[in-house]
MDTraj code that builds the backbone (N, CA, C; nanometers):
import mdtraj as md
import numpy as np

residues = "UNK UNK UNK UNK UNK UNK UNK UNK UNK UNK UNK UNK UNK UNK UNK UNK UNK UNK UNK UNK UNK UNK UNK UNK UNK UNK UNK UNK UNK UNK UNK UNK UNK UNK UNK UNK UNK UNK UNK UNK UNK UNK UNK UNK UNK UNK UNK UNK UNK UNK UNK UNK UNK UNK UNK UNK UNK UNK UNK UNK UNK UNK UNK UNK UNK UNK UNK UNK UNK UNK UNK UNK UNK UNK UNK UNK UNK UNK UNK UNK UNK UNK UNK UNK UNK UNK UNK UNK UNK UNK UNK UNK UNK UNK UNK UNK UNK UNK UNK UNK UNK UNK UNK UNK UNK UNK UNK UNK UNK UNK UNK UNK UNK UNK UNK UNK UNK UNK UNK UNK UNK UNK UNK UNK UNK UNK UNK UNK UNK UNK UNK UNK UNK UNK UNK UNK UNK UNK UNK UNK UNK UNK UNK UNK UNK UNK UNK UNK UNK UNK UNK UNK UNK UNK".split()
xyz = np.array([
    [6.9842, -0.3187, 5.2596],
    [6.8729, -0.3393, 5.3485],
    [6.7795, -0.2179, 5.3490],
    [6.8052, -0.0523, 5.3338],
    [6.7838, 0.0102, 5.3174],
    [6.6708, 0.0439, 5.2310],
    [6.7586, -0.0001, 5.0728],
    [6.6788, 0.0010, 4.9981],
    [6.5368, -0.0612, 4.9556],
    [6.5684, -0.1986, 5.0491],
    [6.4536, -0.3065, 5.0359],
    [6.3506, -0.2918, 5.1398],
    [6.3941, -0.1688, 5.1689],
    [6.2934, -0.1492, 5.3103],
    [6.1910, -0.0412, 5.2590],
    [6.2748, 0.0391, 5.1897],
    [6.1822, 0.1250, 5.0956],
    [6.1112, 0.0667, 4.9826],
    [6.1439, -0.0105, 4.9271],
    [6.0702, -0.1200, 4.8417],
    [5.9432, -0.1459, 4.9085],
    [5.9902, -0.2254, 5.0080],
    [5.8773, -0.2853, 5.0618],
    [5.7516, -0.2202, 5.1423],
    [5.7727, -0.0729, 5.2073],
    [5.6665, 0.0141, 5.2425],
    [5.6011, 0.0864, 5.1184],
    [5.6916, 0.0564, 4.9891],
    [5.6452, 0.1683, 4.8671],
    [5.5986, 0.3241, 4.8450],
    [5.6998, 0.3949, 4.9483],
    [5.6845, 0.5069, 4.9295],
    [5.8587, 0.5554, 4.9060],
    [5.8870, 0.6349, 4.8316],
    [6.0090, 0.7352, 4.8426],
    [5.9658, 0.8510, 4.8954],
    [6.1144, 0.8276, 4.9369],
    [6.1170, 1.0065, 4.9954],
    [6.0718, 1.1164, 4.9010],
    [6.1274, 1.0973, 4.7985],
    [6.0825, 1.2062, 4.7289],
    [6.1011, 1.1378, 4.5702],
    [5.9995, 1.2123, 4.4779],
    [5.9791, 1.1427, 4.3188],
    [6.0462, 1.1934, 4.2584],
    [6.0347, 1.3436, 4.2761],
    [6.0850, 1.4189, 4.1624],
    [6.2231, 1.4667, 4.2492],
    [6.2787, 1.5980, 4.1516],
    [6.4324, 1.6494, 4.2097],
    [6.3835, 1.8127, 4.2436],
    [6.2663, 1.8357, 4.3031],
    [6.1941, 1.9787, 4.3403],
    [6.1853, 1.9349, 4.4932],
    [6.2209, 2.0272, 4.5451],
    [6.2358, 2.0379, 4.7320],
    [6.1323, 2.0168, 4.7737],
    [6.1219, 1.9568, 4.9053],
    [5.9935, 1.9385, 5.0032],
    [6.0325, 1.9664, 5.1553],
    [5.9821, 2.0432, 5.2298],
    [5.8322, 2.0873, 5.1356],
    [5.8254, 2.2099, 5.0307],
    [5.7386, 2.2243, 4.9562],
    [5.7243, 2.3380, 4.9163],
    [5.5657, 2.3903, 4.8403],
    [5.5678, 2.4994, 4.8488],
    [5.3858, 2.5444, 4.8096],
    [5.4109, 2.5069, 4.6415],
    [5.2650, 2.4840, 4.6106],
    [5.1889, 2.4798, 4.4934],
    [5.0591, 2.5205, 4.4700],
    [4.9982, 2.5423, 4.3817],
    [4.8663, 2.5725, 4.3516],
    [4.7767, 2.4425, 4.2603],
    [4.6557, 2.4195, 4.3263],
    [4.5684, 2.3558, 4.2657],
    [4.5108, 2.3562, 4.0887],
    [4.5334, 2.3370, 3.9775],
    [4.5369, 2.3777, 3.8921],
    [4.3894, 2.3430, 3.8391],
    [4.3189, 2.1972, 3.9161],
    [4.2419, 2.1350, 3.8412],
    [4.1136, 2.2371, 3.9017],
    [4.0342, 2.2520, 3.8424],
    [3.8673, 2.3178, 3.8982],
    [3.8406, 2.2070, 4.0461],
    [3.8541, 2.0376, 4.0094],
    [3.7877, 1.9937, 4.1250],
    [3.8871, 1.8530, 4.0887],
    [3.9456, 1.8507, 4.2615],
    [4.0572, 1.7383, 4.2210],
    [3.9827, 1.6486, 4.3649],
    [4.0426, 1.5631, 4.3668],
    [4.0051, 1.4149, 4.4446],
    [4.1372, 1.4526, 4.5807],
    [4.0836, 1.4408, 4.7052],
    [4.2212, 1.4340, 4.7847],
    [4.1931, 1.2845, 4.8285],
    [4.3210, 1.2006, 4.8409],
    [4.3049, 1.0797, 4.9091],
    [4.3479, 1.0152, 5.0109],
    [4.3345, 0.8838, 5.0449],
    [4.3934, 0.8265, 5.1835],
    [4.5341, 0.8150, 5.1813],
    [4.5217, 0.7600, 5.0072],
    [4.6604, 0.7202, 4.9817],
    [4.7041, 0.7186, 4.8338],
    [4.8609, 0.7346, 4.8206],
    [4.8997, 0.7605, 4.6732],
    [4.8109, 0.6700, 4.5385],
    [4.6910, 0.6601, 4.5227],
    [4.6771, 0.6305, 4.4150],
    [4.5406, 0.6227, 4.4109],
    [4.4962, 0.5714, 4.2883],
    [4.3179, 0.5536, 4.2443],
    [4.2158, 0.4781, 4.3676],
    [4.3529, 0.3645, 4.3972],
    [4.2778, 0.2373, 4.4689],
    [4.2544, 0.2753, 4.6098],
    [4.2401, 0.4116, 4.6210],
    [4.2626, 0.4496, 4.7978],
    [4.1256, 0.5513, 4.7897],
    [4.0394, 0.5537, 4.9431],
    [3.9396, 0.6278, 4.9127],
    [3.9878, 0.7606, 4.8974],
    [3.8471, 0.8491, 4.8427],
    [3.8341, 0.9723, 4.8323],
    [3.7866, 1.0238, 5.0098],
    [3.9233, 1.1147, 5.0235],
    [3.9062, 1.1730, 5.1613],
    [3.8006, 1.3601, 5.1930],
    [3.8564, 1.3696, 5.0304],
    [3.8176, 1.5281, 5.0411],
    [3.8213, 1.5614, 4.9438],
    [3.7103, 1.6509, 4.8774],
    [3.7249, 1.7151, 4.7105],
    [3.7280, 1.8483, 4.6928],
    [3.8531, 1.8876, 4.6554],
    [3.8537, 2.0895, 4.6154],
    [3.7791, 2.0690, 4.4972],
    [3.7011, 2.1940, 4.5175],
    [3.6034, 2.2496, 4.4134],
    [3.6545, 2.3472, 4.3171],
    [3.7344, 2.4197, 4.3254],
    [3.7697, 2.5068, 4.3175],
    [3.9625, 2.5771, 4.2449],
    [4.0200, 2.6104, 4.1905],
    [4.1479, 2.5580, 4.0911],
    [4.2032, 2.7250, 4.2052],
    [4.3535, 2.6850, 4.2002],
    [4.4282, 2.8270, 4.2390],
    [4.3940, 2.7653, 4.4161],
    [4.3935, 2.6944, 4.4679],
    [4.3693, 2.6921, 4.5968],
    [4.5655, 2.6871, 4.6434],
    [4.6075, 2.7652, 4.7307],
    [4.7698, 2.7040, 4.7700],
    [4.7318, 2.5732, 4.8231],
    [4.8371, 2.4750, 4.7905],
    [4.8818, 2.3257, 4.8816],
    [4.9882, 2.3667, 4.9339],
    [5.0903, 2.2737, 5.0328],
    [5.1980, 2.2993, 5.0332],
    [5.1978, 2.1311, 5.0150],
    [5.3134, 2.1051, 4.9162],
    [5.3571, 1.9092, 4.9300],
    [5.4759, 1.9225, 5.0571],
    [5.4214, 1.7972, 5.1281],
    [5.5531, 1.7631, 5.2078],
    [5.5988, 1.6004, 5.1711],
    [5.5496, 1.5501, 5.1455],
    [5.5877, 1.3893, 5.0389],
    [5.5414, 1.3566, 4.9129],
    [5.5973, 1.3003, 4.8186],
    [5.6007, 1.2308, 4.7414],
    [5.6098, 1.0586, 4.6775],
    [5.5119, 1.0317, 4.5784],
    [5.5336, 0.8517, 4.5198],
    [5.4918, 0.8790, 4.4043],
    [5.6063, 0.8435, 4.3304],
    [5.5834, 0.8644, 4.1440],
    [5.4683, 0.9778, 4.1367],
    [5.3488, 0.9632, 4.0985],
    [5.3053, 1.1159, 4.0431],
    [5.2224, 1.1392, 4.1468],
    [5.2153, 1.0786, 4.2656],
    [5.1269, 1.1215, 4.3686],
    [5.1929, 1.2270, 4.4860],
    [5.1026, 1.3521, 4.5228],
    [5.1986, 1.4189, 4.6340],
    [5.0785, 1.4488, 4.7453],
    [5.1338, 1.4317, 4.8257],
    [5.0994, 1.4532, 5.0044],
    [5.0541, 1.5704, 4.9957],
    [4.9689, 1.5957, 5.0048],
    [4.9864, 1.7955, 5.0165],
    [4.9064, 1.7956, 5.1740],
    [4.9031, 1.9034, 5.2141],
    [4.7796, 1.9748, 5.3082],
    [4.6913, 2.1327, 5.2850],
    [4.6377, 2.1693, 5.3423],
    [4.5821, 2.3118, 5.2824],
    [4.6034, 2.3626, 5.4053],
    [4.5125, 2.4897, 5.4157],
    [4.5604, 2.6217, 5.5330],
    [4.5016, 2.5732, 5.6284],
    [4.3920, 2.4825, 5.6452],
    [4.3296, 2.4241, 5.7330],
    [4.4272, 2.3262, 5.8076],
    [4.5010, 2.2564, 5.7793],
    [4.5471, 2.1350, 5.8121],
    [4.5178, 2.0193, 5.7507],
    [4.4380, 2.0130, 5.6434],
    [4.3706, 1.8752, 5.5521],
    [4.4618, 1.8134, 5.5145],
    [4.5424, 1.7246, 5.5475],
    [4.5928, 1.6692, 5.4402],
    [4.5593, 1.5544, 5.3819],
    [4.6797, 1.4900, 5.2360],
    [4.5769, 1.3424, 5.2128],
    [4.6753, 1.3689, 5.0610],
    [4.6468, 1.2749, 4.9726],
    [4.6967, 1.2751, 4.8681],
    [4.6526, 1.3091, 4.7580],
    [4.7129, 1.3540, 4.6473],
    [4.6453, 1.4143, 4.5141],
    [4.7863, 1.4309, 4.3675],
    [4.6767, 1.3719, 4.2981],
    [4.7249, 1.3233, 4.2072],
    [4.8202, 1.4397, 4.1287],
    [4.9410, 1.4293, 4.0742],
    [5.0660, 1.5590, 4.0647],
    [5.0215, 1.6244, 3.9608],
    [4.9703, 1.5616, 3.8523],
    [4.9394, 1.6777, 3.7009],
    [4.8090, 1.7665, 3.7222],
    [4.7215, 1.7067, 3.9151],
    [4.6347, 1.8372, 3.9181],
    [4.6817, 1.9117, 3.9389],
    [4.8264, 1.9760, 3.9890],
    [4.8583, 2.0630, 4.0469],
    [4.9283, 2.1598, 3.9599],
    [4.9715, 2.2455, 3.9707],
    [5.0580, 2.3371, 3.9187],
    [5.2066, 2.4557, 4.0220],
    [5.2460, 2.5177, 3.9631],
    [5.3618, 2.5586, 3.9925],
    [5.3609, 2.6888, 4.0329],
    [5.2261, 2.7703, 3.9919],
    [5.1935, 2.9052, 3.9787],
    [5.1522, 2.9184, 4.1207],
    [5.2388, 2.9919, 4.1823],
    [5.1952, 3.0183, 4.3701],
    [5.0610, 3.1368, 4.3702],
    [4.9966, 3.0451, 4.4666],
    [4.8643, 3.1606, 4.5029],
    [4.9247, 3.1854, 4.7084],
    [4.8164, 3.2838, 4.7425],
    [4.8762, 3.2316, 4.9147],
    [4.6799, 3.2539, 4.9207],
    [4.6806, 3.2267, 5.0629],
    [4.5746, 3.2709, 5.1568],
    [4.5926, 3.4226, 5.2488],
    [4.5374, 3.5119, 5.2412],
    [4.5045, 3.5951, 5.3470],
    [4.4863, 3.5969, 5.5064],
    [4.5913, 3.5766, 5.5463],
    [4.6120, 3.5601, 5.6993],
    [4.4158, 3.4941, 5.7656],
    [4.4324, 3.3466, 5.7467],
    [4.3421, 3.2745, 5.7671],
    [4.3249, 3.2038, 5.9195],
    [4.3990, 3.3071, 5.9862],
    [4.4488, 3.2591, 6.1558],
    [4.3854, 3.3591, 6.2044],
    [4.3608, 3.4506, 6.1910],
    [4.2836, 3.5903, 6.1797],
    [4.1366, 3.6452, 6.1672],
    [4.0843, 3.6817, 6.2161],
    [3.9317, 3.8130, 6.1696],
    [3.9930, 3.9528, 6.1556],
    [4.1061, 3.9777, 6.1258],
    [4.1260, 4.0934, 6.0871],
    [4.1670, 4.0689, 5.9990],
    [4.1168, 4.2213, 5.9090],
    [4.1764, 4.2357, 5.7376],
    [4.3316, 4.2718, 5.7410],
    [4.3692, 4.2567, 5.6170],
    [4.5786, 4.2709, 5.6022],
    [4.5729, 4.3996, 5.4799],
    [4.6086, 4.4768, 5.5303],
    [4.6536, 4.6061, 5.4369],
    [4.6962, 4.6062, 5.3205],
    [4.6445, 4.6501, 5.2386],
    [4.7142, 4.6050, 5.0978],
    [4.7559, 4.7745, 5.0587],
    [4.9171, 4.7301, 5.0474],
    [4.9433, 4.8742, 5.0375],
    [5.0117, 4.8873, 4.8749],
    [5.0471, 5.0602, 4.8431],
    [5.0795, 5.0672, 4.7404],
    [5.2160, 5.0304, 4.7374],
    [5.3391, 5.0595, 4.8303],
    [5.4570, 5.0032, 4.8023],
    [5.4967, 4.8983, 4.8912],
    [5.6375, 4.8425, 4.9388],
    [5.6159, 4.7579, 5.0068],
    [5.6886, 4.8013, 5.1664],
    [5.5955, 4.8989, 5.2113],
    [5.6336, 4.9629, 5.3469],
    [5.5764, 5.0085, 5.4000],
    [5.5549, 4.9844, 5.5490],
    [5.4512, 4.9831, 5.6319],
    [5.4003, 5.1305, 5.6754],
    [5.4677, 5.2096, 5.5910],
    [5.3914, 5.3650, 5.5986],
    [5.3342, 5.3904, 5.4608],
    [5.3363, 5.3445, 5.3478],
    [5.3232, 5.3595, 5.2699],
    [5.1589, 5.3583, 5.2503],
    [5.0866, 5.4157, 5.1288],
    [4.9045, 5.4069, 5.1729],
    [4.8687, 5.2687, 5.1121],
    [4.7429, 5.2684, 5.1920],
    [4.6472, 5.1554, 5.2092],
    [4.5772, 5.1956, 5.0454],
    [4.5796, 5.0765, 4.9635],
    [4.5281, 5.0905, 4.8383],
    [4.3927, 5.0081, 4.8931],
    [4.3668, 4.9151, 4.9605],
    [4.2438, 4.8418, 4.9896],
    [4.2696, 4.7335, 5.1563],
    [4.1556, 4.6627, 5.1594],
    [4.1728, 4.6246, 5.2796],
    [4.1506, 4.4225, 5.2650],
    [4.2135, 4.3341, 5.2429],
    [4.2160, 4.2158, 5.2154],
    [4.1639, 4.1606, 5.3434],
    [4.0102, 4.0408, 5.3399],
    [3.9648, 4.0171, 5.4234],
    [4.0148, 3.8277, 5.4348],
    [4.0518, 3.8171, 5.5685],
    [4.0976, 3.6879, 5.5597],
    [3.9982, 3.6274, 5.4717],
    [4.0900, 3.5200, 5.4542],
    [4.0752, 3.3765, 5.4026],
    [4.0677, 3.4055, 5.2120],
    [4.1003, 3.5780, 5.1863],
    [4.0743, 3.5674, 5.0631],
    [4.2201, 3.5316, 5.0094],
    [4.1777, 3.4344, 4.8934],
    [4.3139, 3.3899, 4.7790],
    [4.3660, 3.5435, 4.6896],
    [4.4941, 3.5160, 4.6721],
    [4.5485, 3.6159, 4.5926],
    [4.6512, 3.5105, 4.5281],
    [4.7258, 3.6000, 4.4151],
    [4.7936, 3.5649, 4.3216],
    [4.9077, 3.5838, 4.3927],
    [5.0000, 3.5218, 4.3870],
    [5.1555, 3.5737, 4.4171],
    [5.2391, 3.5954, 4.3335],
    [5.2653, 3.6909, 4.3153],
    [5.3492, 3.7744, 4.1886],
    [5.5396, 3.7799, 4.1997],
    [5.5599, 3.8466, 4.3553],
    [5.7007, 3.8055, 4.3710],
    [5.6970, 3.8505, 4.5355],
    [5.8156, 3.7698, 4.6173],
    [5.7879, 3.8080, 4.7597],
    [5.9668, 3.8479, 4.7844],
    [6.0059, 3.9424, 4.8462],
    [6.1196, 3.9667, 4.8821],
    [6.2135, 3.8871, 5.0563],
    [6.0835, 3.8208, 5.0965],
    [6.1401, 3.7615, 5.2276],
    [6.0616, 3.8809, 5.3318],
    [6.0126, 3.9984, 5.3068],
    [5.9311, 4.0357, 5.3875],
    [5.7703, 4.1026, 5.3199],
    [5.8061, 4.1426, 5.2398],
    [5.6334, 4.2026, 5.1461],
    [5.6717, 4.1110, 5.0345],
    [5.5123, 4.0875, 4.9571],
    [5.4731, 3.9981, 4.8675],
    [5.3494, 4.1057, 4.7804],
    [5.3891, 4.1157, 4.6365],
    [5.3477, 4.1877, 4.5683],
    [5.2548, 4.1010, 4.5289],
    [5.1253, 4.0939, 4.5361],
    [4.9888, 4.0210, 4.5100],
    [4.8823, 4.0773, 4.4173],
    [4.7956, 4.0071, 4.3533],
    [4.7446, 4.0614, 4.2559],
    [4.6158, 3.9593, 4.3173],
    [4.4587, 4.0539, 4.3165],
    [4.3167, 4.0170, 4.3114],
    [4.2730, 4.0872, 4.2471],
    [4.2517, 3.9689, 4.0885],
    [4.1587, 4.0797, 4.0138],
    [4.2256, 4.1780, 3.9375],
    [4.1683, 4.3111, 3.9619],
    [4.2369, 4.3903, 3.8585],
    [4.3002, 4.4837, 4.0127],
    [4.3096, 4.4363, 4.1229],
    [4.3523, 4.4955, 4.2326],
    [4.5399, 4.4431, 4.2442],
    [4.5865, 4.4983, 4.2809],
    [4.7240, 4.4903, 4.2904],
    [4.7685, 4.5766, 4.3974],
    [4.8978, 4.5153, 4.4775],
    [4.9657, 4.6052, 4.5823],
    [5.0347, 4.4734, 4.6810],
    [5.0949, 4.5451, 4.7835],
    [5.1616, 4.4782, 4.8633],
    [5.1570, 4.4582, 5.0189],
    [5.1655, 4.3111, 5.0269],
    [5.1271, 4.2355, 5.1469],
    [5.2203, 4.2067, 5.2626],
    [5.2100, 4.2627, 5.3864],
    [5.3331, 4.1556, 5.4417],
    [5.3108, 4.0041, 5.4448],
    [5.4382, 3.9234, 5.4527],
    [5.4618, 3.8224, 5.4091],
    [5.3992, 3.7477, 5.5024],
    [5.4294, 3.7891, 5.6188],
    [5.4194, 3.6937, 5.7403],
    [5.2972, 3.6860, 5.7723],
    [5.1771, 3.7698, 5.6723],
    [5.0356, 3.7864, 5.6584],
    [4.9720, 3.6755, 5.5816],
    [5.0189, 3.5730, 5.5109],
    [5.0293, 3.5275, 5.4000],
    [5.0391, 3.3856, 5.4517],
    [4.9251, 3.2974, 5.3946],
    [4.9565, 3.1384, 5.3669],
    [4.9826, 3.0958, 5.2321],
    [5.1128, 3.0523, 5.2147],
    [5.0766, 2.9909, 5.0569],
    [5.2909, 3.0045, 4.9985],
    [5.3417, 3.0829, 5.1294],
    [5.4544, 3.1685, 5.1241],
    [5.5415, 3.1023, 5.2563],
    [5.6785, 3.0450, 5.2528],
    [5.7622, 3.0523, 5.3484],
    [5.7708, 3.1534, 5.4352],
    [5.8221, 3.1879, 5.5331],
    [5.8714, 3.3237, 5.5626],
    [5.9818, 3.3661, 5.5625],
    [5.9978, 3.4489, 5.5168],
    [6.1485, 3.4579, 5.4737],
    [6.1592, 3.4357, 5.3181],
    [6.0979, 3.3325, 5.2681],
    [6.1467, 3.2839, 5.1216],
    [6.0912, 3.3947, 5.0153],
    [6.2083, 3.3661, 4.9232],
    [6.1996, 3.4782, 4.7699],
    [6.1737, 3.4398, 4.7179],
    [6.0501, 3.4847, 4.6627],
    [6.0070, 3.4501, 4.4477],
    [6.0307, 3.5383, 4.3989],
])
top = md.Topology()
chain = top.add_chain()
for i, resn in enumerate(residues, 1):
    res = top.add_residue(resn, chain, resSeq=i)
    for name in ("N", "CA", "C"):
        top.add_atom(name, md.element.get_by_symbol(name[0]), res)
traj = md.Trajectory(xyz[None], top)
């Protein structure tokens, strides 16, 4: 009964065998977000822009649920996406996040990261996240960071 119940709403829990939720990055320059898993559903919202973090929290065959730092969510098609984590710059915020040279909170200020800017995510220990803008590099606290669990290791 179970099964025919999922049949019949046509969504699974999940498509693939990769955890949900979990962050991703936008891969395409400009992808389609939608109402619903597929072509035949309107266009809700269009990223312009490739490297944006998603996080997916559902899945249907190649379609995934995502949302952004805003709260947007909606659906988008899985081969726009990619695997390569970006985060956001503490986007809850008008203050800048320290970008330091090691990963400790005495350590010096190499520059000053102004919300909402994207960075690369390179590797995060569960509290600093070694980030890369550009030819700029250094380290972030985590809990500064959209795009990143808290707590979680890359």
């Amino acid at each position: 009964m179970l099964a025919a119940s999922a049949t019949t709403t046509g969504l699974r829990a999940q498509a693939s065998a990769l955890p949900l939720p979990r962050f991703v990055s936008l891969k395409a320059a400009s992808a389609n977000l939608r109402v619903g898993p597929g072509v035949g559903y309107d266009i809700e919202w269009v990223f312009k822009r490739s490297g944006i973090p998603l996080e997916i929290y559902q899945e249907y065959d190649n379609w995934r649920r995502v949302r952004d730092w805003e709260g947007t969510s909606g659906w988008i098609y899985g081969p726009l996406l990619s695997g390569r984590r970006t985060g956001i710059v503490a986007p809850w915020t008008k203050d800048n996040a320290a970008l330091r040279k090691k990963p400790t909170i005495d350590s010096p200020i190499t520059a000053w990261l102004q919300p909402r800017v994207r960075v690369k995510l390179i590797r995060c220990d569960g509290q600093w996240c070694a980030v890369a803008l550009g030819s700029i590099s250094g380290f972030v606290r985590q809990i500064g960071l959209w795009g990143v669990y808290p707590g979680e290791v890359l």
